[in-house]
N, C-alpha and C positions, 0 to 999 in steps of 0.2 A: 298599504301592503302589510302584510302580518309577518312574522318572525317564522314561520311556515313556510309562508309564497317565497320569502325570500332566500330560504334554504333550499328551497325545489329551484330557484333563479338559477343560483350561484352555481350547485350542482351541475344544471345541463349544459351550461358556460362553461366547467373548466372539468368535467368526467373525463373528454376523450386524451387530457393532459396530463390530469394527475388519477392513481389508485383511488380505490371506493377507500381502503381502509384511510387512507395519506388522508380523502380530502377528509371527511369523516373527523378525522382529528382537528384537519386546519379549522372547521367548519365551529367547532366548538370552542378553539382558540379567538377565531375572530368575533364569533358572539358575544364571546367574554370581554373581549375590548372595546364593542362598538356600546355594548347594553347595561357593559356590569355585572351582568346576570352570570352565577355560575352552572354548573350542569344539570344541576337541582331542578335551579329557578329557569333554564332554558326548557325542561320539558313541562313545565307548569305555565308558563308564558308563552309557549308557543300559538296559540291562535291569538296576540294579542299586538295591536299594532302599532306600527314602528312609525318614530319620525322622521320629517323629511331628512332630516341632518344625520339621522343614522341610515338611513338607506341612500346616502350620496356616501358617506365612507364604506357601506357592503360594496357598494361601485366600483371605487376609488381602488378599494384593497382586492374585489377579483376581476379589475382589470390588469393591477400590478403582477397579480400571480400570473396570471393568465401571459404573457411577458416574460414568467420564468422569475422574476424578484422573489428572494428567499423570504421567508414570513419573518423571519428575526431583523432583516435590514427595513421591511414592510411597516412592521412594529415599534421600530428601534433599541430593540431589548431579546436579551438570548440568554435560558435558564442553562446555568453550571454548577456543578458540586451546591446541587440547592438555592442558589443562590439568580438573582435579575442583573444583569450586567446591559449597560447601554452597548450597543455596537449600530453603528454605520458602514459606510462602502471606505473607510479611513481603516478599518481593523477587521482583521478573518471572524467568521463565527465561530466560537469554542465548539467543540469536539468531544463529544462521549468519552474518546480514546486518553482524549490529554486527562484527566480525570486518574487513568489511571495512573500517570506519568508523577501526577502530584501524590496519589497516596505509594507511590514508590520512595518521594522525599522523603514524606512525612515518616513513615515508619524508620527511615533509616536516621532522619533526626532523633526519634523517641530513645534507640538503641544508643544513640553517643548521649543524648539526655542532658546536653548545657545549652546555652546560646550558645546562637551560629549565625554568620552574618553570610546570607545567601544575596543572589546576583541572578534574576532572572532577562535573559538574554533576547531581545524581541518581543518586548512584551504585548507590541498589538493591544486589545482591550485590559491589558494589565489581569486578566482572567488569573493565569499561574501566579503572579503575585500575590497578589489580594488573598487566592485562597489558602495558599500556603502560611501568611503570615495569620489569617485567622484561624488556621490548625496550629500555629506554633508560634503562640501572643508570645513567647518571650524571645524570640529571634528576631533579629533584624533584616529586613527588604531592600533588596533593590531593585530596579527595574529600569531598562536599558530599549531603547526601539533608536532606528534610522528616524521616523517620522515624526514631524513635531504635532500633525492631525490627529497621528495613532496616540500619542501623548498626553494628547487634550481629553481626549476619549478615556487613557486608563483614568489619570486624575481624576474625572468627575466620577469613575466607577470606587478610587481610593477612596473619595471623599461620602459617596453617596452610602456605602459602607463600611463610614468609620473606620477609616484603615489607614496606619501610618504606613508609607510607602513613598523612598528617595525614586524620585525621577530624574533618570541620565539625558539627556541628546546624544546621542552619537551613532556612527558608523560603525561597527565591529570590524570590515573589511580592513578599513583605510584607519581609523585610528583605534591605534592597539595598545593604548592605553587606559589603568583603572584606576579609582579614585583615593582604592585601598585593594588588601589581599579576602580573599570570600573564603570560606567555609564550605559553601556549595554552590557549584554554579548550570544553570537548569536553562535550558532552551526546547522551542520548538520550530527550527528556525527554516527558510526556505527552502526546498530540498524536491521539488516536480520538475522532470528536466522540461525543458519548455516543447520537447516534439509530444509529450502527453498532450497539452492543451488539446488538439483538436477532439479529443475522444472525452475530456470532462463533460460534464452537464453544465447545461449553459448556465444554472444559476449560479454555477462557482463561475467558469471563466467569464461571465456578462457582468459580474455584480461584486465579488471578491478582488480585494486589493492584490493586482498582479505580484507586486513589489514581495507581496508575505508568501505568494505561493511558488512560484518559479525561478528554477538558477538555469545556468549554460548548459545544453545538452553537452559539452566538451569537458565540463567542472563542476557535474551535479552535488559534490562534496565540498563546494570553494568552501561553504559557512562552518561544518562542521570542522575542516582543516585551522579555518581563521580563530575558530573561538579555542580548539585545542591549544594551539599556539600562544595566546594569549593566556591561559590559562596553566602554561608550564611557568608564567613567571607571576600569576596572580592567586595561585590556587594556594591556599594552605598548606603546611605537612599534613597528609595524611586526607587533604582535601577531595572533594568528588564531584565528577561533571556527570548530570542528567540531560541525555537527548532525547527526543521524541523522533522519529526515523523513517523513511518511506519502506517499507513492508519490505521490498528485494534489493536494500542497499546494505542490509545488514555484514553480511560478510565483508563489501569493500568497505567500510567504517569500521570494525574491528579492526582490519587489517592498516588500515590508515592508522590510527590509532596506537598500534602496535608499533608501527616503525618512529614514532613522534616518541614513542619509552609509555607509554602507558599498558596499564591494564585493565582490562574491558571484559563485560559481560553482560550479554542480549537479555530480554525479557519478551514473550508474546504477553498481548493483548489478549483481552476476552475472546477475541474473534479466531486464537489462534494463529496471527500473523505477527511476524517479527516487529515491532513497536518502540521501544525505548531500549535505549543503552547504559550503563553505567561504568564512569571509567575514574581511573587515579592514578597518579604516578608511579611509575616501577623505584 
């Protein structure tokens, strides 16, 4: 079978599930993975044929999709702020959005212009960590997750890009204690009230880590109340908390926020949805 047939395969397999442009893309990503071959070398190789062992993983990987498996947990690796980060079904996939979350830091580091010793809160793949300390080598990292899986996961991402980065264990809810006082402290922490799930796409709620996306439809605010709170006795003078935010919780998290003695202010996103917050002490 050629690098052809197996694109016409793959195609009639998984058209009626995914977009022409979507698969299109994927179709090129997993060429890349199975052959080596980049986009060049895939229309130059295309009538030339494939081994068994690479047409038992075209298999493998569009019977995965096909199932709804995201290509980043398929792969085991999701591009952010440029960079390969491992992820598995232990850590969410980064996010365009958080992207911008970090150069909301970053800029506001440049502007104070010293070290600063930031505290990122749920760090899941350690994605905000890592990139932020490789925007701002002379600041120091922390990083902070419930899950010791999700941990395993940032570390090898620390390590696999050279990045010095303190790993917490802990609980944010239940224990409300820090190691020191931060400079900045950055989340994107769970915030979907759980009556959403049934209307996600199955490749989030089938294959994403429940624990990173979902709180109480009763107390869709518990995490951002719990790190506020910590954060009135951890935060530095003059200190600043970055959230990452569900699009229409914006106004009850200000105003949350507000009555805790802080002061806050929203940012949209590229997309024009409410996105990130930024707050400090009154």
């Amino acid at each position: 079978m050629t690098l052809a047939e197996i694109k016409i395969s793959i195609k009639q397999l998984l058209s009626k599930k995914i977009e022409s442009i979507e698969l299109n893309s994927l179709m090129g990503i997993l060429i890349e993975e199975v052959t080596g071959w980049n986009r060049v070398q895939q229309v130059v190789e295309i009538n030339t044929p494939l081994t068994e062992a690479q047409i038992n993983n075209f298999n493998s990987y569009s019977t995965a999709l096909l199932n709804d498996k995201p290509i980043q947990y398929i792969l085991g690796k999701a591009w952010f702020m440029g960079r390969s980060f491992m992820v598995n079904e232990h850590v969410l996939i980064p996010r365009p959005e958080t992207e911008e979350l970090i150069e909301w830091v970053v800029d506001y580091a440049h502007i104070i212009a010293k070290p600063l010793q930031l505290l990122d809160i749920g760090t899941g793949s350690g994605c905000i960590a890592i990139s932020l300390k490789k925007a701002l080598p002379n600041c120091s990292l922390s990083a902070m997750d419930i899950s010791a899986e999700a941990l395993t996961v940032a570390k090898n991402n620390a390590a696999s890009l050279e990045t010095s980065i303190e790993f917490i264990e802990q609980d944010i809810i239940h224990q409300t204690t820090l190691p020191q006082v931060f400079d900045v402290m950055v989340s994107n922490p769970p915030y979907i009230p759980i009556r959403e799930k049934i209307n996600m796409e199955a490749q989030v709620k089938n294959y994403e880590p429940l624990i990173a996306l979902f709180v109480p439809n009763e107390d869709p605010l518990v995490f951002y109340r719990a790190i506020a709170q910590v954060a009135k006795k951890y935060l530095a003078p003059r200190g600043q908390l970055f959230f990452e935010i569900h699009y229409d919780q914006g106004k009850a998290i200000l105003q949350l926020l507000d009555e805790m003695n802080f002061h806050a202010e929203i940012r949209r996103d590229s997309f024009g949805k409410n996105r990130m917050i930024r707050a400090s002490l009154k």
